[in-house]
C-alpha positions as CSV (number, residue, x, y, z in Angstrom):
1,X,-18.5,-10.6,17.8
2,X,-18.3,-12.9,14.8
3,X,-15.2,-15.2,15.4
4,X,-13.4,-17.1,12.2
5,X,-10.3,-19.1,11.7
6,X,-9.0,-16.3,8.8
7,X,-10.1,-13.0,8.4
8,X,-8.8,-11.5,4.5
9,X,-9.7,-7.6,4.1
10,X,-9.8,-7.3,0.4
11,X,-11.9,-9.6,-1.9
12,X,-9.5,-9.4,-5.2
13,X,-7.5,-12.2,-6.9
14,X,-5.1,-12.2,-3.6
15,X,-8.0,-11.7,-1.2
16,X,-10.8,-14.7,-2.5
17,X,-7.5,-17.0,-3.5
18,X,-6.8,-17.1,0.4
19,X,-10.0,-17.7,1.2
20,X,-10.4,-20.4,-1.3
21,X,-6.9,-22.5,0.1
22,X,-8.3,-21.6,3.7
23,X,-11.5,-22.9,3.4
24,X,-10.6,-26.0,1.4
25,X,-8.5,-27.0,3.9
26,X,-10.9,-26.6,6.6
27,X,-10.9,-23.3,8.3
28,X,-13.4,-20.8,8.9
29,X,-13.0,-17.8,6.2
30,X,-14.5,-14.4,5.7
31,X,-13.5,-12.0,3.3
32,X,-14.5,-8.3,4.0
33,X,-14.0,-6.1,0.7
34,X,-16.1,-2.7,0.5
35,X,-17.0,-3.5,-2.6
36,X,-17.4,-0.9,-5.7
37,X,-20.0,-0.8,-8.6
38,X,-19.1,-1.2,-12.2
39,X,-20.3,-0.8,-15.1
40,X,-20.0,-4.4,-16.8
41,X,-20.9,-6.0,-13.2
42,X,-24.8,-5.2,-12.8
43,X,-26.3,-5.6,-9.7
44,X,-23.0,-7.1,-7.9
45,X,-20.6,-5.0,-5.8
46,X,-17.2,-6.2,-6.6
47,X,-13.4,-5.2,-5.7
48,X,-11.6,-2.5,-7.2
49,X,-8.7,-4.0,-8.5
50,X,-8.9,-3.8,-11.9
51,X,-6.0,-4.0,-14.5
52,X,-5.1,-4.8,-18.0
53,X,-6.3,-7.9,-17.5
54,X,-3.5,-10.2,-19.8
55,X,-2.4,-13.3,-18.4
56,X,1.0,-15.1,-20.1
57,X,1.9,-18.7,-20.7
58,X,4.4,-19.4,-18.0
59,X,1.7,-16.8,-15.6
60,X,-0.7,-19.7,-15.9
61,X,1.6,-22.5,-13.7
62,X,2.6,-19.6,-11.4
63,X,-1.6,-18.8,-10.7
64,X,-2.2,-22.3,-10.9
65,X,-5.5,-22.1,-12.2
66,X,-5.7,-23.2,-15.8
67,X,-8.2,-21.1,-18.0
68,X,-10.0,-24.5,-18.6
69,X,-11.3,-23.7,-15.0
70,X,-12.9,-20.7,-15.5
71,X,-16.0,-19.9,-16.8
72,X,-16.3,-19.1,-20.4
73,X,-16.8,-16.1,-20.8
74,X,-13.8,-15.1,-18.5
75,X,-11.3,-15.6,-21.5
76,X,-12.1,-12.7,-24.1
77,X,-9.2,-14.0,-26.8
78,X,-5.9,-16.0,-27.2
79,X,-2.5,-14.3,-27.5
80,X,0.0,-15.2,-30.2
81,X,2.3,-12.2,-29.7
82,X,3.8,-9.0,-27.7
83,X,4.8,-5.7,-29.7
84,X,6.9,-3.2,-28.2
85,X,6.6,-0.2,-30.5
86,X,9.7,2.5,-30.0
87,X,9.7,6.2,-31.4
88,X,11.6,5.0,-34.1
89,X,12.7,0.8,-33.7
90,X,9.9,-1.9,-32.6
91,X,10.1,-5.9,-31.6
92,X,7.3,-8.9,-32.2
93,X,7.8,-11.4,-30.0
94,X,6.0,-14.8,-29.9
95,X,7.4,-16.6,-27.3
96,X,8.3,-15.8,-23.4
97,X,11.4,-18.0,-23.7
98,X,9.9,-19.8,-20.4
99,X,8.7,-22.8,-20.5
100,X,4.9,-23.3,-19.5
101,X,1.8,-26.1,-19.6
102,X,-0.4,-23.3,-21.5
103,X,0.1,-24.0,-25.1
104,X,-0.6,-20.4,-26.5
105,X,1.2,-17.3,-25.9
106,X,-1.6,-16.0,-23.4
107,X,-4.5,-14.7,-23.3
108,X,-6.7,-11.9,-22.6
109,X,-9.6,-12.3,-20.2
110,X,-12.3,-10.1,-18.7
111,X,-11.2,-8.6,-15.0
112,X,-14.8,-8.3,-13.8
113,X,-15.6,-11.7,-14.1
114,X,-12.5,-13.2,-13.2
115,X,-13.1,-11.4,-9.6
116,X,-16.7,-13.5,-9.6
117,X,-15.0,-16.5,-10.7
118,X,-12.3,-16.7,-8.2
119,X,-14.9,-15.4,-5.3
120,X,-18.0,-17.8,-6.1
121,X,-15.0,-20.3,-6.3
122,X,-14.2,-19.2,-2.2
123,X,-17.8,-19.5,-1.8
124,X,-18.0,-22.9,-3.0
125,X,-16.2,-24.3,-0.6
126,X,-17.4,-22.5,2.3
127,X,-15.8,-19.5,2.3
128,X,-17.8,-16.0,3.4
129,X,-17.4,-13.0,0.8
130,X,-18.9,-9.9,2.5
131,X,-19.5,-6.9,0.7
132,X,-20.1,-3.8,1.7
133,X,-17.7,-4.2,4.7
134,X,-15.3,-1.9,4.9
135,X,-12.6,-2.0,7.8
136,X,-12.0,0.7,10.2
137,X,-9.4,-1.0,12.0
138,X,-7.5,-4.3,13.6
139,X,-6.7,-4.5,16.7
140,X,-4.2,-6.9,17.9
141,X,-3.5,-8.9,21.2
142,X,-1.1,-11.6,20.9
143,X,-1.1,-12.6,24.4
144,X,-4.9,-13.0,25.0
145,X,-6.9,-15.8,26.3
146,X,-9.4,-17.1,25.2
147,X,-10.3,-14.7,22.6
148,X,-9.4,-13.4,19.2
149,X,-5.8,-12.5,18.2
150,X,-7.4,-10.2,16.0
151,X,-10.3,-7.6,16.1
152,X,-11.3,-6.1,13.2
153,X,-13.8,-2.8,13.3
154,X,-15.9,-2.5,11.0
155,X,-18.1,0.7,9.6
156,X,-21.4,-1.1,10.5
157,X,-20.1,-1.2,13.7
158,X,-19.6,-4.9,13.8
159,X,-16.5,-6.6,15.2
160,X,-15.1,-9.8,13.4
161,X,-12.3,-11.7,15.3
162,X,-9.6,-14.2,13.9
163,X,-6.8,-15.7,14.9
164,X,-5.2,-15.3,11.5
165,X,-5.3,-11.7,9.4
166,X,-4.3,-12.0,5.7
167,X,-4.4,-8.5,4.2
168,X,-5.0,-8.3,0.4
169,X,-6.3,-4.3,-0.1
170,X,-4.7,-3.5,-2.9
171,X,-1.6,-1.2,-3.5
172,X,-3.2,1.6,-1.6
173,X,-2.2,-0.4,1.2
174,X,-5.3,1.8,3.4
175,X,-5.8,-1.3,5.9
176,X,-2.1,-2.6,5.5
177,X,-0.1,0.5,6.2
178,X,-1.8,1.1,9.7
179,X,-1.4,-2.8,10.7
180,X,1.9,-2.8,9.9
181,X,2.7,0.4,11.8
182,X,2.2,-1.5,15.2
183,X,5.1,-3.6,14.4
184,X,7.7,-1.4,12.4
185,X,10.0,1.3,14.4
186,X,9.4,3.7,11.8
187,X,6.6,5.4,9.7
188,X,5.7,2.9,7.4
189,X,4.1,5.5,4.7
190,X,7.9,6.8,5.0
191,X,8.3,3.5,2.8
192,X,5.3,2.8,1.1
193,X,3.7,6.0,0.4
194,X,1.4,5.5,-2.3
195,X,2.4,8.2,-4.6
196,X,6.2,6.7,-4.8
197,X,5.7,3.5,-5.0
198,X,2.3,3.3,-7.1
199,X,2.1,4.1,-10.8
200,X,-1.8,5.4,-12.0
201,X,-3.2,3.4,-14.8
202,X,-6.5,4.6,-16.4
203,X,-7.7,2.7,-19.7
204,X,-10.5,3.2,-22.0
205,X,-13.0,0.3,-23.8
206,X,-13.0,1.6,-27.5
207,X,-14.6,0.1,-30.6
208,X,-12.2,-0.5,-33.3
209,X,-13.0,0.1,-37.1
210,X,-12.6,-4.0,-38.7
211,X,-9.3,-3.2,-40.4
212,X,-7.9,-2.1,-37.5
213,X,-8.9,-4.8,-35.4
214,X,-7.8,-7.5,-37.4
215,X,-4.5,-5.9,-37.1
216,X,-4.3,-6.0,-33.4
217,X,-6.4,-9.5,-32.8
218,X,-4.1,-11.5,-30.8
219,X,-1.2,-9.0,-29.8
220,X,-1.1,-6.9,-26.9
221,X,0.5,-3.9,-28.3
222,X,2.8,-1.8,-25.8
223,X,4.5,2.3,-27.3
224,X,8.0,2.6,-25.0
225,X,9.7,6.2,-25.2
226,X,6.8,7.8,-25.9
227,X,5.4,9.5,-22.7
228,X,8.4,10.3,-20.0
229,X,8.3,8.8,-16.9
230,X,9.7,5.7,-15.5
231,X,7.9,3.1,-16.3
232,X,5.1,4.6,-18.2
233,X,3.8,3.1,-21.4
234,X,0.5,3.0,-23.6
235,X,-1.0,-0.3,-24.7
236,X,-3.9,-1.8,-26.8
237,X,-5.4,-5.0,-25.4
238,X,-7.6,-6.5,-28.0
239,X,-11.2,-7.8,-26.3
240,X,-13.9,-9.7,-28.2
241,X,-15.9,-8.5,-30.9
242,X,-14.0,-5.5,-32.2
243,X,-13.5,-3.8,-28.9
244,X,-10.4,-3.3,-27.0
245,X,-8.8,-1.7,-24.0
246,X,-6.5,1.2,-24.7
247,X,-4.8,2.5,-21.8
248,X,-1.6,3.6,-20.1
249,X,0.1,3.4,-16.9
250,X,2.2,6.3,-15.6
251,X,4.0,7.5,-12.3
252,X,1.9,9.6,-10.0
253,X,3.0,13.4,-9.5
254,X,5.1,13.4,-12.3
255,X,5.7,17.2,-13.0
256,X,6.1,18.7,-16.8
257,X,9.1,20.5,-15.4
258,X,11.2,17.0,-14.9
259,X,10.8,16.2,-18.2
260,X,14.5,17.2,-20.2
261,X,14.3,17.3,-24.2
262,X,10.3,17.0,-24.5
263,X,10.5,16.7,-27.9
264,X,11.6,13.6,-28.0
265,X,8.5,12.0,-27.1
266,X,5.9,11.7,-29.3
267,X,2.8,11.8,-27.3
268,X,4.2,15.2,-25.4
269,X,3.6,18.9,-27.2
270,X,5.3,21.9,-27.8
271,X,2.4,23.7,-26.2
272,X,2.3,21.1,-22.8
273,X,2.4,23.6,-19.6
274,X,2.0,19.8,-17.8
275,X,1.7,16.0,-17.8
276,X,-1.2,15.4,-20.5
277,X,-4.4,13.3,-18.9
278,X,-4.8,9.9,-19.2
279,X,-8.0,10.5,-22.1
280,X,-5.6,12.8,-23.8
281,X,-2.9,10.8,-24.1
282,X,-5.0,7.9,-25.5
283,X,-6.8,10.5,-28.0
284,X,-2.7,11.4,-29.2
285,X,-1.9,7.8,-29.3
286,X,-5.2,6.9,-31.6
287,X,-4.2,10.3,-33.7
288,X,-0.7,9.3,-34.0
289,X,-1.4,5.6,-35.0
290,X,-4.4,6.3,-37.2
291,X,-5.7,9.7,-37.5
292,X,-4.4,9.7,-40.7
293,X,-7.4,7.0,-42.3
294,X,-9.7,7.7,-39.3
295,X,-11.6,10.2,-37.3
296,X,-10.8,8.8,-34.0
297,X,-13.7,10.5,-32.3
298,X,-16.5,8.6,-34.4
299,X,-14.4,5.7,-35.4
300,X,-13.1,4.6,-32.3
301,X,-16.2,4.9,-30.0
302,X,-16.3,4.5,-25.8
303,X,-18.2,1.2,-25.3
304,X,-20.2,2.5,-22.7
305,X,-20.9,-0.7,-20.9
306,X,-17.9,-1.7,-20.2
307,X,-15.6,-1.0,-17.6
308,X,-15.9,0.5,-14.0
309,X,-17.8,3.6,-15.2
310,X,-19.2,4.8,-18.9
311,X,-16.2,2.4,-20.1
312,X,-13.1,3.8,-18.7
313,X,-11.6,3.2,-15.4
314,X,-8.6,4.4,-13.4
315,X,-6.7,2.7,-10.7
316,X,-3.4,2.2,-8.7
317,X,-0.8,-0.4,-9.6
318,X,2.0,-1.2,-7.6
319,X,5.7,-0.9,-7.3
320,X,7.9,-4.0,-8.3
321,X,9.5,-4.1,-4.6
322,X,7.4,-6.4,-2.6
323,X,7.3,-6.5,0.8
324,X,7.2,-8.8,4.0
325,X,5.0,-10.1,6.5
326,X,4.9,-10.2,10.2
327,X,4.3,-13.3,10.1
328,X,5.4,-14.2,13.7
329,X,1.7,-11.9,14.5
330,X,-0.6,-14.3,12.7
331,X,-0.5,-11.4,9.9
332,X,0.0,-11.9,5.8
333,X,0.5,-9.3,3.1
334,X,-0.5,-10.6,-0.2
335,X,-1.2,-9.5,-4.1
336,X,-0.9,-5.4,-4.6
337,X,-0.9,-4.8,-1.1
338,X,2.8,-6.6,-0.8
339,X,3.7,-5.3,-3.8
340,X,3.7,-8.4,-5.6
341,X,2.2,-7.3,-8.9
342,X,4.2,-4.7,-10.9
343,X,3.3,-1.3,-12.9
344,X,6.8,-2.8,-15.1
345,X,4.6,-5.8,-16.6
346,X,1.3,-4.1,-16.3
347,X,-0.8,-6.2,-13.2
348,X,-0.2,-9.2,-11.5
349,X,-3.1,-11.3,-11.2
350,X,-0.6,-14.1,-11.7
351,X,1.6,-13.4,-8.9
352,X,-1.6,-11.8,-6.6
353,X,-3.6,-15.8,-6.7
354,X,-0.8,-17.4,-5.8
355,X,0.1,-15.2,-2.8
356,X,-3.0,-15.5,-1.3
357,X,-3.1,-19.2,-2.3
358,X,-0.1,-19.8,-0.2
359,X,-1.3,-17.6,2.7
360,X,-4.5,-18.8,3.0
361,X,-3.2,-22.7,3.0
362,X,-0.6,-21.6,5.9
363,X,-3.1,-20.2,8.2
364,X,-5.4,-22.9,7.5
365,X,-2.7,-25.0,8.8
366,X,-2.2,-22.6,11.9
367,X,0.9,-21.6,11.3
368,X,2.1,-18.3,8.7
369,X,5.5,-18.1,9.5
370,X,6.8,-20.1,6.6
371,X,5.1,-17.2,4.4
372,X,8.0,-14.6,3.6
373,X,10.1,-17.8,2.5
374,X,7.1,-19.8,0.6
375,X,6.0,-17.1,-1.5
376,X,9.6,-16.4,-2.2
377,X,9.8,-19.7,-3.2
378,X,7.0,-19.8,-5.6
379,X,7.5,-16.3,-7.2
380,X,10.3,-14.9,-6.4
381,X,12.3,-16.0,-10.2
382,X,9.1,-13.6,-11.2
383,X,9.7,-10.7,-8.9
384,X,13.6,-10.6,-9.8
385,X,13.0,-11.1,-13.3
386,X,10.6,-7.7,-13.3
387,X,12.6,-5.8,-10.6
388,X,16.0,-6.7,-12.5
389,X,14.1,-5.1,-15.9
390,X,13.0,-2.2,-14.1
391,X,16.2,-1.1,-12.4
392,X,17.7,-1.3,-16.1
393,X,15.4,1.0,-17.8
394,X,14.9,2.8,-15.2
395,X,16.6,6.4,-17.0
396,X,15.8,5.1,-20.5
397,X,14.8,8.1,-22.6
398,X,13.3,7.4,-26.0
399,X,16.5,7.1,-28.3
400,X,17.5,3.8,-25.2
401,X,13.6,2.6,-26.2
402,X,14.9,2.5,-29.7
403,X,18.8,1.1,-29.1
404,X,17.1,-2.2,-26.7
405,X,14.2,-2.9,-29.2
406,X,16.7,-3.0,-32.0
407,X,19.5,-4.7,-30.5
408,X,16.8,-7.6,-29.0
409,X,15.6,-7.8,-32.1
410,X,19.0,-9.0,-33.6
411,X,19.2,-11.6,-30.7
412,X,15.4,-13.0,-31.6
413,X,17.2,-16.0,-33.8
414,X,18.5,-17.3,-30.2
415,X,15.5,-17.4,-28.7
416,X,12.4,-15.4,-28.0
417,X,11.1,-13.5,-24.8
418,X,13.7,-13.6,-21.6
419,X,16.4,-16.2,-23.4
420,X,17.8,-12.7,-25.3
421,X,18.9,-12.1,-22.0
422,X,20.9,-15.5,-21.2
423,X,24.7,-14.8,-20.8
424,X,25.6,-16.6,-24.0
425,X,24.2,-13.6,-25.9
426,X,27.4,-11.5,-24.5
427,X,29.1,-12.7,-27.1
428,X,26.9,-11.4,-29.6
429,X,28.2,-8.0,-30.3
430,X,29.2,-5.0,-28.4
431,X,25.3,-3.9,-27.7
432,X,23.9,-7.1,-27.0
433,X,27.1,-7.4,-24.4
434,X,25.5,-4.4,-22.7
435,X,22.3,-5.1,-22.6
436,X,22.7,-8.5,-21.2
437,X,25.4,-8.0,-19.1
438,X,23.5,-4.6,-17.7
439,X,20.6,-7.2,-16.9
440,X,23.0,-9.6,-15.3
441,X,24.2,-6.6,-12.7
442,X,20.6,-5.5,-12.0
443,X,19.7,-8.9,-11.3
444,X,22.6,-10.0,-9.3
445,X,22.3,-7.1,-6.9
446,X,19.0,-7.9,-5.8
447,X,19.7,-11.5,-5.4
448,X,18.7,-14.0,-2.4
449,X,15.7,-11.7,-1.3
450,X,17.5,-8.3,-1.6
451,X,14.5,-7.4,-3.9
452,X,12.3,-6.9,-0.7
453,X,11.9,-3.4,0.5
454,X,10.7,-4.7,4.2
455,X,12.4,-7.4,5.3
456,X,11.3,-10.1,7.5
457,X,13.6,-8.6,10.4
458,X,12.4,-5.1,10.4
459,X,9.3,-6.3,12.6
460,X,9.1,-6.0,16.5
461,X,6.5,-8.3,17.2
């Protein structure tokens, strides 16, 4: 049996930051990730972890890794600007409102090669990155001497043994959930079950006509209200060249049937006996938007190449309610698979590097019980700022899209991004006094941690 200081199952942004902190300070890494194939990475298996793939100003001091350090053709385009389009109001905004070290808005980068980035960065310092090794199982004894705290069983049949286990699968949670089990007194898919607490995101690479390029170039472009469901919203994310990822993000198992007053959203039909596809959806939104110049089937074109297959791809995000670690077992929960990144702000790259950043530099250290409060530390402004947002627009139906877009975009002159939220807007009229102030509750009531969904003290270790 293979024996290393840290074993991380998962080789994503979470999984290959840990092993990057871990081996630079010394330990004995191995990542095990399974490892998919993908269109736009040939001849490399890869995670499959893939989102939208926009990073934010104030995101870059909370990843800690400046675009600067990355190779160049990570970074597809600069960002200058969010649009938030409503049925019937829309808001440009061009700052954050936080302040960052990234002089731009943001930008827009390629997922695929950010993965090879941050693992050949792992590698570099002496980290292993094992594809094709998918875990069957950890086994756990704390008390014994002289060998591994952990065993984990691989589908070669191989055993690898660590004393520390930093888990970074992914919102699917399919290593997590069973680890955790062994220290929780009830069924932990009772709490995470993937189809409650994951939204399903599917996006498509598209060729855009010039005109309509030029127009998006530097925006990421989001449609509230106009497909039901909590939390579920189309975008355009303008690549390089003229291509771009148009996608959406939705909850799982949403029924047709839940949906009151279907006419109010403009990507649902008269004729819908249920929730439209992903592909649909896209072809109503490109319709919608610019059917009336274009024939979106030859004008808009699939760029075949890109992508995880025949340029679209579908996968699981997260819920915003992270979770946390039993620590006091030599075990850490990082990126998706703590629920760290968020279907509300589409991803989490961000908030998944510096989890496993912080994890891996712990166990590296020999000692993860500081975790829960660290990472806490380091992103939890982020998490309340996204779970505060979510609880708030959580029953908005597409006249509330309308209401918030207009009202915030009356309180823009104070201040762009978040600072339209700051309690000195209350003053600003009877609609910006509820939207603040229904901000300010949301936020306050999952203050000092209460954001966490598994607490530190639920374990029995």
């Amino acid at each position: 049996m293979e024996r290393f200081d840290v074993a991380i199952v998962g080789g994503g942004p979470a999984g290959s930051s840990a092993a990057h902190a871990a081996a630079s300070a010394g330990a004995s890494a191995v990542v095990l990730e399974k490892g998919v194939p993908r269109s736009d990475r040939s001849g490399r298996l890869g995670p499959d972890s893939t989102d939208a793939a926009g990073i934010l100003d104030y995101w870059v001091d909370i990843m800690g890794i400046h675009p600067d350090e990355m190779p160049d053709d990570v970074v597809l385009g600069e960002l200058d600007r969010a649009e938030f389009v409503g049925p019937g109001e829309s808001l440009t905004m061009h700052s954050t409102g936080i302040d960052s070290s990234y002089d731009n808005f943001g930008f827009c980068m390629h997922r695929a090669r950010f993965d090879d980035f941050l693992r050949d960065r792992a590698v570099e310092v002496g980290a292993a990155y094992r594809t094709g090794a998918s875990v069957r199982g950890v086994e756990t004894d704390l008390g014994a001497a002289g060998e591994p705290r952990h065993r984990l069983r691989l589908s070669s049949g191989e055993n690898v043994g660590c004393e520390f286990l930093i888990l970074a699968d992914g919102p699917q949670r399919q290593v997590t959930s069973g680890v955790l089990d062994e220290y929780l007194p009830f069924d932990v898919t009772d709490r995470l079950s993937t189809r409650e607490t994951n939204h399903i995101a599917y996006q498509e690479h598209r060729r855009l006509p010039e005109p309509v390029y030029e127009d998006v170039a530097g925006a990421i472009k989001f449609w509230w209200g106009h497909m039901p469901g909590h939390t579920a919203y189309p975008w355009i994310f303008p690549n390089d060249g003229t291509v771009a990822r148009i996608g959406l993000t939705m909850p799982i198992g949403l029924a047709i049937d839940d949906v009151d007053d279907r006419s109010a959203y403009p990507l649902l039909g008269p004729d819908d006996s249920r929730i439209p596809q992903g592909s649909e959806y896209i072809r109503r939104l490109l319709e919608s938007e610019y059917g009336d110049e274009y024939d979106v089937a030859s004008d808009f074109p699939l760029v075949e190449d890109r992508g995880k297959s025949d340029g679209t791809e579908t996968y699981a995000i997260s819920s915003t309610r992270p979770i946390d670690s039993p620590t006091a077992a030599g075990i850490a929960v990082v990126g998706g698979a703590m629920g760290s990144t968020s279907a509300f702000h589409e991803g989490g790259d961000h908030t998944a590097v510096r989890t496993g950043a912080i994890a891996g530099e712990l166990a590296a250290d020999g000692d993860l019980t500081p975790y829960n409060d660290h990472w806490k530390n380091a992103i939890g402004d982020e998490i309340l700022r996204n779970v505060a947002m979510a609880d708030v627009v959580h029953d908005y139906r597409p006249d509330d899209w309308d209401w918030a877009f207009s009202t915030a975009r009356r309180l823009l002159d104070n201040g762009g991004g978040y600072s339209i939220l700051k309690a000195k807007n209350v003053r600003a009229g009877v609609g910006a006094a509820r939207l603040v102030l229904s901000y300010k509750r949301a936020k306050f009531a999952a203050r000092n941690g209460r954001y966490v969904q598994i607490p530190e003290s639920s374990y029995v270790v």
